[in-house]
C-alpha positions as CSV (number, residue, x, y, z in Angstrom):
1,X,-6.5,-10.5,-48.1
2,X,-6.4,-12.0,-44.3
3,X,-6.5,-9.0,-42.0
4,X,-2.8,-9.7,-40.6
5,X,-1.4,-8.4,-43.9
6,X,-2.9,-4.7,-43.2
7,X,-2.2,-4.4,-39.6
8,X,0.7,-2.7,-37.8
9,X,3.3,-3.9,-35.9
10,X,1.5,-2.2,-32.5
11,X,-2.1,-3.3,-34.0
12,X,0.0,-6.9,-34.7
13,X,0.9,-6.6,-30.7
14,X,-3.0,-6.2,-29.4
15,X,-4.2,-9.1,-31.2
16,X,-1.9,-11.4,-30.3
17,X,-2.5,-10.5,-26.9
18,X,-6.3,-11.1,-26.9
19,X,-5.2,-14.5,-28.6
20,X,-3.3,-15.6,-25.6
21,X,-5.8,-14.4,-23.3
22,X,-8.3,-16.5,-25.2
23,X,-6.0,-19.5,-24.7
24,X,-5.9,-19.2,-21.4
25,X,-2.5,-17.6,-21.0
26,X,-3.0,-16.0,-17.2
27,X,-1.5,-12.2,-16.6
28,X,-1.6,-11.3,-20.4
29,X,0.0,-7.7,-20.7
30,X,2.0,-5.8,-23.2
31,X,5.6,-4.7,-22.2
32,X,5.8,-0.7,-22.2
33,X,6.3,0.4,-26.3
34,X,8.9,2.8,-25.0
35,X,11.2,0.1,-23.2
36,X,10.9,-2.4,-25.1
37,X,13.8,-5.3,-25.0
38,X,13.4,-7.6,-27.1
39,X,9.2,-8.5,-25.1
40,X,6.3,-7.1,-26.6
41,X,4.0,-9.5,-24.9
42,X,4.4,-11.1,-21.5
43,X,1.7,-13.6,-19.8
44,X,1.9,-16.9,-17.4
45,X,1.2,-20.3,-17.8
46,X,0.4,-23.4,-15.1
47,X,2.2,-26.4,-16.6
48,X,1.9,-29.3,-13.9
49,X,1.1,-27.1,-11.2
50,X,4.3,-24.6,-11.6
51,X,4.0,-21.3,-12.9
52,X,6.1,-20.1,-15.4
53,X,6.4,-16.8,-17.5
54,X,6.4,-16.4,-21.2
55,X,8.0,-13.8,-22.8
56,X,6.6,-13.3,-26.1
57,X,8.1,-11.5,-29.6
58,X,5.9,-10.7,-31.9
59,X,7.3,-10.0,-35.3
60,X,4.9,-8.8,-38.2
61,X,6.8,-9.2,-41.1
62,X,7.5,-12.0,-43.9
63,X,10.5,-13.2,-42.5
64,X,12.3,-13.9,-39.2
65,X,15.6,-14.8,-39.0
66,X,17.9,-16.4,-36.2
67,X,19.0,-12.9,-34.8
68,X,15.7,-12.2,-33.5
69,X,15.4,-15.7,-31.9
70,X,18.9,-15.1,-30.4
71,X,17.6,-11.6,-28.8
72,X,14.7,-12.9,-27.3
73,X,16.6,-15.3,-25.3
74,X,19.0,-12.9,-24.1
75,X,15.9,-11.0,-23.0
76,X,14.7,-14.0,-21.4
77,X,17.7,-14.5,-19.1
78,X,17.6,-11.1,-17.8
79,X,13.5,-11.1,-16.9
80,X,13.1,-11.2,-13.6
81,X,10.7,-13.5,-12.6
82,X,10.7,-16.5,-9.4
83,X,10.2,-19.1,-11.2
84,X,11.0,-20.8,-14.6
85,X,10.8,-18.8,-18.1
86,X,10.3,-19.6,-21.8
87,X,9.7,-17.9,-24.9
88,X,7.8,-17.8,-28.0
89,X,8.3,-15.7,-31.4
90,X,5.1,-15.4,-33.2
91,X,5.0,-14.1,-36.8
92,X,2.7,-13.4,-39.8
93,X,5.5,-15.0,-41.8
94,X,8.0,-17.7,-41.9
95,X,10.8,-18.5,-40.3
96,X,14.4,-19.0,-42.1
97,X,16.1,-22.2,-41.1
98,X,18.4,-20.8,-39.7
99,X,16.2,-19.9,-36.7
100,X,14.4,-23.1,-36.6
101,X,17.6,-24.7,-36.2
102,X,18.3,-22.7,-33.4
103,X,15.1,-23.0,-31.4
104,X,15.6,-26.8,-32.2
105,X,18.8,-26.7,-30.4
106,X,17.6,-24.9,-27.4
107,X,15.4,-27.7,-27.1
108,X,17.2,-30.5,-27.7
109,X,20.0,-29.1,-25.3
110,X,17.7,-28.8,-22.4
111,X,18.2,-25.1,-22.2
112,X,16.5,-23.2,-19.0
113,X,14.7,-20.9,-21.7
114,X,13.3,-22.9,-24.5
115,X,11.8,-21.1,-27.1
116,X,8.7,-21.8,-29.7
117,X,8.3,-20.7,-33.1
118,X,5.1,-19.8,-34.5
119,X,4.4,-18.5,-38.0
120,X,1.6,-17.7,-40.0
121,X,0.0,-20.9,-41.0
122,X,0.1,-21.6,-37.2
123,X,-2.0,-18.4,-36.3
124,X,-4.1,-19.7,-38.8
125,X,-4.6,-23.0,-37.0
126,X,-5.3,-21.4,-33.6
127,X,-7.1,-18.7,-35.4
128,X,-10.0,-21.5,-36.3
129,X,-10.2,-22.8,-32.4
130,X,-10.8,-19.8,-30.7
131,X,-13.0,-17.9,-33.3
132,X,-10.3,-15.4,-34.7
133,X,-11.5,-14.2,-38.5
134,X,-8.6,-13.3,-39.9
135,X,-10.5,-11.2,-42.5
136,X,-12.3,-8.6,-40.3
137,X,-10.1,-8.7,-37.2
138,X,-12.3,-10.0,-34.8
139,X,-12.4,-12.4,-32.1
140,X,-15.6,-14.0,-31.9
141,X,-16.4,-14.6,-28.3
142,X,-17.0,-18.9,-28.6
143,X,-18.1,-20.2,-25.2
144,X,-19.8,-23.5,-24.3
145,X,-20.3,-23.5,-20.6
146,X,-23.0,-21.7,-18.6
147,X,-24.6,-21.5,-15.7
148,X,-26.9,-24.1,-14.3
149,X,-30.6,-22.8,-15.3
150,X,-32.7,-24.8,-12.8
151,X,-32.1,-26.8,-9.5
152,X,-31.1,-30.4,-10.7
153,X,-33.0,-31.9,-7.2
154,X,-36.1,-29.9,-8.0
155,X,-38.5,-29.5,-10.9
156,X,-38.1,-26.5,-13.8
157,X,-41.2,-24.9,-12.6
158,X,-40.4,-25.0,-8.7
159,X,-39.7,-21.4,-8.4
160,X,-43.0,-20.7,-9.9
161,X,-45.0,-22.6,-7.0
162,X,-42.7,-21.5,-4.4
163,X,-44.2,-17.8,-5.0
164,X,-47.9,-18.9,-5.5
165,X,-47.2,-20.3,-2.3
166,X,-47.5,-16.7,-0.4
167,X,-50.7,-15.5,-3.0
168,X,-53.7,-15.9,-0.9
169,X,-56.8,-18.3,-2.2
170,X,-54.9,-20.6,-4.4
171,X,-53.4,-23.7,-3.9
172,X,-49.9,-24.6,-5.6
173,X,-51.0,-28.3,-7.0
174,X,-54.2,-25.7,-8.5
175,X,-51.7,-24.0,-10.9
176,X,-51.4,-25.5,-14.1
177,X,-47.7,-25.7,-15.6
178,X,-46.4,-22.8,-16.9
179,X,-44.8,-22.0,-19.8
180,X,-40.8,-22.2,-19.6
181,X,-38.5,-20.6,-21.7
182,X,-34.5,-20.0,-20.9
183,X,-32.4,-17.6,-22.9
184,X,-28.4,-17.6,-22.3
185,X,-27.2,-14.3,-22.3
186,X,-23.6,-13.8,-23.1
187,X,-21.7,-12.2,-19.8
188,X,-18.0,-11.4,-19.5
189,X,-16.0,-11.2,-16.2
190,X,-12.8,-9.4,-16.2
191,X,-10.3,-8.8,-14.0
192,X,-7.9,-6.0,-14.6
193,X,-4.9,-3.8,-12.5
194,X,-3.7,-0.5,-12.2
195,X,-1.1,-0.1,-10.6
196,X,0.2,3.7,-10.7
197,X,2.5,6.5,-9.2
198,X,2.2,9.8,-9.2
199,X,5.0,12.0,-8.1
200,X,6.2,15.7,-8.2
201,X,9.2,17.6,-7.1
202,X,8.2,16.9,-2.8
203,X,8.0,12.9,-4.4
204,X,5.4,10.4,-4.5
205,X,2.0,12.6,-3.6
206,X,-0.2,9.6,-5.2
207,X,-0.6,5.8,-5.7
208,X,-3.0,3.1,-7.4
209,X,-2.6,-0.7,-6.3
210,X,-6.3,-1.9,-7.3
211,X,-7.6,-5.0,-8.8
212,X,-11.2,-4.9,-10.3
213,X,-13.4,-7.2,-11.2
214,X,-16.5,-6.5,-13.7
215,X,-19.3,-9.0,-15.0
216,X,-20.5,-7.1,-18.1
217,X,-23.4,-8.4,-20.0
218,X,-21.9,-9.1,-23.7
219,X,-24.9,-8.6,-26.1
220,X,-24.7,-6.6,-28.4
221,X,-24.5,-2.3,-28.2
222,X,-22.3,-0.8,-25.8
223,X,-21.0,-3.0,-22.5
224,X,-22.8,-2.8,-19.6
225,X,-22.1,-3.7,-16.1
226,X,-24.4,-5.8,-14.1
227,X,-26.2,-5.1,-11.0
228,X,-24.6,-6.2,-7.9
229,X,-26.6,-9.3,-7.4
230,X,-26.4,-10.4,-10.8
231,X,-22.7,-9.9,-10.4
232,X,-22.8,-12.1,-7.6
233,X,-24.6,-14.8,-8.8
234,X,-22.0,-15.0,-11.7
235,X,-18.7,-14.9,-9.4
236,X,-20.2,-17.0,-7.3
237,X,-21.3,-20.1,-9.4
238,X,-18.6,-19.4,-12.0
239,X,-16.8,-22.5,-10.3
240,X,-19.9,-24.6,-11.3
241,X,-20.3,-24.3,-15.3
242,X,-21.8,-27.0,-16.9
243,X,-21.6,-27.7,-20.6
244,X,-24.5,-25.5,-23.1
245,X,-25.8,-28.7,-25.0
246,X,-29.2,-30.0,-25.9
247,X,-30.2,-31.3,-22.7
248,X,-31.7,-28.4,-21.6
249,X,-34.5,-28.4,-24.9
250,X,-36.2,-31.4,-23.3
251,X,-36.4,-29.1,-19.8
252,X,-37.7,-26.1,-21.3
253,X,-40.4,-25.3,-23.6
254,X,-38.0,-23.0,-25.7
255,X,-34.6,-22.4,-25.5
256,X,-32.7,-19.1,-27.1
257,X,-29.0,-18.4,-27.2
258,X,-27.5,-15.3,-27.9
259,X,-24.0,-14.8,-29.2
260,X,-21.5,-12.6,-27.8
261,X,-22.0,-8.8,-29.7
262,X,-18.5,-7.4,-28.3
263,X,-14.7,-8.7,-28.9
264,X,-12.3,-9.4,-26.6
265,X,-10.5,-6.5,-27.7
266,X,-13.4,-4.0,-27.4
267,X,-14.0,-4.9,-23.9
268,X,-10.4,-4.7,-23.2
269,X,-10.9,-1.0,-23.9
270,X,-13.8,-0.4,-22.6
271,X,-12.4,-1.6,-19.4
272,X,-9.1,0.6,-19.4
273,X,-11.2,3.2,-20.2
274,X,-13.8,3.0,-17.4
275,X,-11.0,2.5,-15.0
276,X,-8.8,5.5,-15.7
277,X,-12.0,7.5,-15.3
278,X,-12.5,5.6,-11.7
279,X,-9.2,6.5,-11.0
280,X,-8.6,9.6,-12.1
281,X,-8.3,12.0,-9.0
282,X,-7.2,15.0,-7.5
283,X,-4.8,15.6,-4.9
284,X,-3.4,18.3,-2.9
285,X,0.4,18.8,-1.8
286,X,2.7,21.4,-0.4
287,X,5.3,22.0,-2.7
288,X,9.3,22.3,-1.3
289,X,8.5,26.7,-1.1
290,X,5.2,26.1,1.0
291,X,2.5,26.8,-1.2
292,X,-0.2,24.0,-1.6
293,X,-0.8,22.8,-5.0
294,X,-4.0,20.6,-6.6
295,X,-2.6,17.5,-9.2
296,X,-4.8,15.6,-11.1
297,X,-3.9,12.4,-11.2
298,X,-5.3,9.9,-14.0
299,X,-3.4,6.8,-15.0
300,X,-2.1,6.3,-18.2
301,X,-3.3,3.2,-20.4
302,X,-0.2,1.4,-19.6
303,X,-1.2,1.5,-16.2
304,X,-4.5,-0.7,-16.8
305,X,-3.8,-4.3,-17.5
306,X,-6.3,-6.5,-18.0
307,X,-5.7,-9.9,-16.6
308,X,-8.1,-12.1,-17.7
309,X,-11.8,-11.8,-19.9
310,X,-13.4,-15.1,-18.9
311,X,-16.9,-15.8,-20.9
312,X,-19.9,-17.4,-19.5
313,X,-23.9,-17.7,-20.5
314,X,-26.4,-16.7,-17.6
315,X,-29.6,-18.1,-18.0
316,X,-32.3,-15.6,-17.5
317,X,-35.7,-18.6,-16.7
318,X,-39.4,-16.9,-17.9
319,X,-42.1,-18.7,-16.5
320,X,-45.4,-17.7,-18.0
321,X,-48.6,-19.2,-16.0
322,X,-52.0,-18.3,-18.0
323,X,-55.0,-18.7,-15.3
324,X,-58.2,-17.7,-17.3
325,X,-58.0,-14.2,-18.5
326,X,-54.4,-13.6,-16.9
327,X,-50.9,-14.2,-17.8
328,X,-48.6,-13.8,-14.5
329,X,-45.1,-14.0,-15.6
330,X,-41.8,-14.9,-13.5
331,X,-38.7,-14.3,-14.4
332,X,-34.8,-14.2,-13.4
333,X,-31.4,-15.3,-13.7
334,X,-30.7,-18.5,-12.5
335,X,-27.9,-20.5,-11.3
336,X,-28.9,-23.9,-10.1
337,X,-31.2,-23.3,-6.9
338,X,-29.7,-19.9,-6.4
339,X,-31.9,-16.8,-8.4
340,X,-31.9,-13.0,-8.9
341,X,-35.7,-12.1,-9.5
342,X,-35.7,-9.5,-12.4
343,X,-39.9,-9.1,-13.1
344,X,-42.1,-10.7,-10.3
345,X,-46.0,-10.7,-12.0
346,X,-47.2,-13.0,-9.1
347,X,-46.7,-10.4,-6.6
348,X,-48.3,-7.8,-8.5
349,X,-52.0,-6.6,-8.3
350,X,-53.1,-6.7,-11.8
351,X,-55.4,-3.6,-11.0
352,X,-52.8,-0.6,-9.6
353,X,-49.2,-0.4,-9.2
354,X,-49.0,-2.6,-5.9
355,X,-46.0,-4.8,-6.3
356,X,-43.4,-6.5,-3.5
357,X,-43.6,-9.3,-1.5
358,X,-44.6,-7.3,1.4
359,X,-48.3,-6.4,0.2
360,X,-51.2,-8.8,0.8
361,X,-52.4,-10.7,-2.5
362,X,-55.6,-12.6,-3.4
363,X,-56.1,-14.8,-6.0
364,X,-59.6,-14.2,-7.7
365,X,-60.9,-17.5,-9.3
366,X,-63.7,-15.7,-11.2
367,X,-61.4,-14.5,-13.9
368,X,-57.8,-15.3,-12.5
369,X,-56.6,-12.0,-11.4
370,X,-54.1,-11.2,-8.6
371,X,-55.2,-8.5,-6.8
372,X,-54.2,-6.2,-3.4
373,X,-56.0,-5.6,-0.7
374,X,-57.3,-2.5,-1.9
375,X,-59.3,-4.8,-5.3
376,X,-60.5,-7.8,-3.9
377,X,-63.9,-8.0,-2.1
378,X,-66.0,-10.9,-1.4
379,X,-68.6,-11.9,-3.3
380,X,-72.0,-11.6,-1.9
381,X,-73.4,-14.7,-3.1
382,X,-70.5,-17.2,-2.8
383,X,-68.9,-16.0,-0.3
384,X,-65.6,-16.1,-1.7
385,X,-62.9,-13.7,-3.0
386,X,-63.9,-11.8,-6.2
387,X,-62.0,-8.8,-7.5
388,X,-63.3,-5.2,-8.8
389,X,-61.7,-5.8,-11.9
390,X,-64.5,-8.5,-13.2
391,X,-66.8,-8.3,-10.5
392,X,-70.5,-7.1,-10.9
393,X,-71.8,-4.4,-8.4
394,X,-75.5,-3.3,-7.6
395,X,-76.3,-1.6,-3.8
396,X,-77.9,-3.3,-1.8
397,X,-79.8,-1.6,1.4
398,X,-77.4,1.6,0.3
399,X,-74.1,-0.6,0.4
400,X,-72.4,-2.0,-3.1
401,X,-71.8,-5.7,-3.5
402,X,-70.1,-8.1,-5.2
403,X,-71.0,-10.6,-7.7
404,X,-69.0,-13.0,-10.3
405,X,-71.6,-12.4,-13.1
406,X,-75.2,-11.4,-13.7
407,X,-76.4,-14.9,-12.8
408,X,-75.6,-14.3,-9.1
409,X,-76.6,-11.0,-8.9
410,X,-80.4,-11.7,-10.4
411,X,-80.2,-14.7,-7.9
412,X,-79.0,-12.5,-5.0
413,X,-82.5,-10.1,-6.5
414,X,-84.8,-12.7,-6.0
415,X,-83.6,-13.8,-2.3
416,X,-83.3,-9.9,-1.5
417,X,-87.1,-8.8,-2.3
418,X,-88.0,-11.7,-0.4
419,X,-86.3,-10.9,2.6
420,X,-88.3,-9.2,5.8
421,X,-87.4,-5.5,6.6
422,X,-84.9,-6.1,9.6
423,X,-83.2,-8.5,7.7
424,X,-82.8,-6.6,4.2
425,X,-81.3,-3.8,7.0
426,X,-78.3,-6.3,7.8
427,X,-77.1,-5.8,4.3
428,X,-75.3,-2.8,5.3
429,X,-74.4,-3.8,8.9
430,X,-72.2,-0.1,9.4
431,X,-75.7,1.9,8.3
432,X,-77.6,-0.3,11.2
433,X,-74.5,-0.3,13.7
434,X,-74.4,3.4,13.2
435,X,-78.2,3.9,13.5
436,X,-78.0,2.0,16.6
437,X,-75.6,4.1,18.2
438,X,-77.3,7.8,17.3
439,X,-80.8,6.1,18.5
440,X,-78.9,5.0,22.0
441,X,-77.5,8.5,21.9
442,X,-80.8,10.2,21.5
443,X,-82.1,8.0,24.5
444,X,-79.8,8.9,26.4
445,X,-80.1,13.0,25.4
446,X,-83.7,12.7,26.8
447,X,-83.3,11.0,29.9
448,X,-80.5,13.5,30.9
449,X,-83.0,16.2,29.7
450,X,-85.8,15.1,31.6
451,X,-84.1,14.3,34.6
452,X,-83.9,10.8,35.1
453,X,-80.3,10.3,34.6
């Protein structure tokens, strides 16, 4: 049995409201339960570039007759709103021909408040567009745009020279392609008011007039919001969607969507929620006798409307680029040229914990590590940049060096036992400065002693 047989007439209310919302309606909200005139569901729609309200009715029950079609447009001639107004009675049911008849009339008359008739079989229609199941009470999130992934005027893989770029010892054109793989991950923005008074005896001693905006990521488990520059990257390219098809299989080397884990409704909730608790405050007042009083003010539910749950996929890009033994992943979320870096494995010593793009990085092209200041020497042999992590050590006139492998280290043997003394010395040119110096300071000591300076 479809789920709209078991739910009540509020339940009834709050699904037909994330319905609209998924259609696109704009200012979705319920009309308070305790006032209500004939409205449970009010909303906005752009038709030809003029706004106009829509008062809604929502009936859950097998029948509606013409009464209730004639109430609803009473109710629509006294809402106040600049602009023009229609209506719409939506049931589970049918409706009697009576009421068709009269919602026929209103329309073929011309009437300033049309009204439109939708029954059950009709939910069921709009049910299968926006990815309602009428047997669990869900709506499926269904989305098709996203975010750009990659700049269009640029290659896949640019990012990933662009930072090889700062790592010292390598050239970009050196690197060999990386392994690309995008994932869309499901995000939600909404956009929701509280607006709220708080008054006592002395009058109004508090007031909420706040619009927030969240971009949530939508997978499954419990909403969470997004850092502020992830948030920003959303908002900011939201303008620029383009459609999630197959095209991006032939950019990437693997491609992974993720569906949406949350309904509309659930983060409808979870967004009242969050924002009585960011509003919820207390205040202090001076009552009519003098004496100062503390309120706590937190809004009610019906003081939290959310406006608007808008869908999109953000691309988080992972490029993997395997030089010899390493793997020095990049990855972030993307939107066109425009990035928000959430691992960084190129500027990262693979040896300690250095990490930033401030630090000093060396690429080593004996076994293709990344490495700090602190592990990279130069090899003894070659001359070149070798880290400790691979490197072979033996000391040398009382000073360590570096080798790439055993090869160069015998060779180094050979060509050490055949140097002369003075030279062999120069191996550890801080021992020699150092002896240098004392020896100077000695000569020195003795001509003072003996008199001659």
């Amino acid at each position: 049995m479809p789920v709209l047989d078991d739910l009540s007439g509020f339940e009834f209310e709050d699904l037909m409201e994330d319905v609209f919302r998924t259609l696109g309606y704009e200012n979705v909200r319920q009309a308070r339960k305790t006032a209500d005139e004939g409205r449970d569901v009010i909303m906005e729609e752009v038709v030809d570039g003029t706004r106009r309200a829509v008062v809604v009715e929502c009936k859950h029950t097998e029948t509606v007759g013409r009464p209730v079609v004639q109430k609803l447009h009473s109710a629509i001639a006294t809402f106040e709103f600049d602009g023009p107004k229609r209506g719409m009675v939506v049931t589970t049911g049918r409706f009697t021909t009576p009421a068709q008849e009269y919602a026929t009339r209103l329309q073929r008359n011309d009437d300033p408040y049309p009204i439109e008739l939708v029954d059950g079989q009709d939910l069921r229609d709009i049910a299968d567009d926006i990815g309602l199941d009428l047997y669990n009470g869900r709506i499926e999130i269904l989305c098709d745009e996203t975010l750009r992934p990659y700049d269009p005027s640029a290659s896949v893989s640019a990012p990933v020279a662009a930072a090889f770029r700062d790592i010292e010892n390598i050239e970009a054109a050196e690197l060999p392609e990386p392994h690309s793989r995008v994932t869309f991950r499901p995000v939600v923005v909404l956009t929701a008011d509280t607006n709220a008074v708080f008054e006592t005896s002395v009058g109004v001693v508090h007031r909420i007039d706040d619009r927030s905006r969240f971009v949530v990521h939508a997978e499954r488990g419990h909403p969470e919001v997004a850092d502020a520059d992830v948030a920003a990257l959303v908002t900011e390219n939201a303008h620029a969607t383009v459609a999630l098809d197959d095209r991006f299989e032939a950019a990437f080397d693997a491609v992974d969507e993720h569906r949406f884990g949350q309904t509309q409704t659930e983060y409808k909730e979870w967004a009242v929620d969050r924002l009585r608790t960011h509003h919820t405050t207390t205040v202090t007042y001076t009552g009519d006798n003098n004496v100062t009083y503390d309120k706590t003010c937190e809004p009610n539910r019906s003081d939290v409307s959310v406006q608007s749950i808008d869908p999109v996929y953000l691309p988080e890009v992972r490029h993997t680029t395997a030089v010899q033994d390493y793997s020095h992943p990049y990855e972030y979320y993307a939107a066109g040229p425009s990035r928000v870096t959430s691992e960084d494995g190129i500027h990262r010593c693979v040896h300690c914990e250095a990490s930033g793009v401030d630090e000093t990085y060396t690429y080593c092209p004996n076994c293709g590590a990344i490495a700090c200041r602190s592990h990279i020497e130069t090899e003894r042999l070659e001359g070149e940049p070798v880290c400790t992590g691979c490197a072979v050590t033996e000391r040398f006139a009382l000073q360590t060096k570096y080798f790439y492998d055993e090869d160069n280290l015998e060779t180094f043997r050979d060509t050490y036992a055949a140097m002369p003394l003075h030279e062999k010395a120069m191996e550890n040119k801080p021992l020699v400065g150092g002896a240098l110096v004392t020896a100077l300071l000695v000569v020195v000591g003795l001509l003072v002693v003996s008199g001659v300076i």
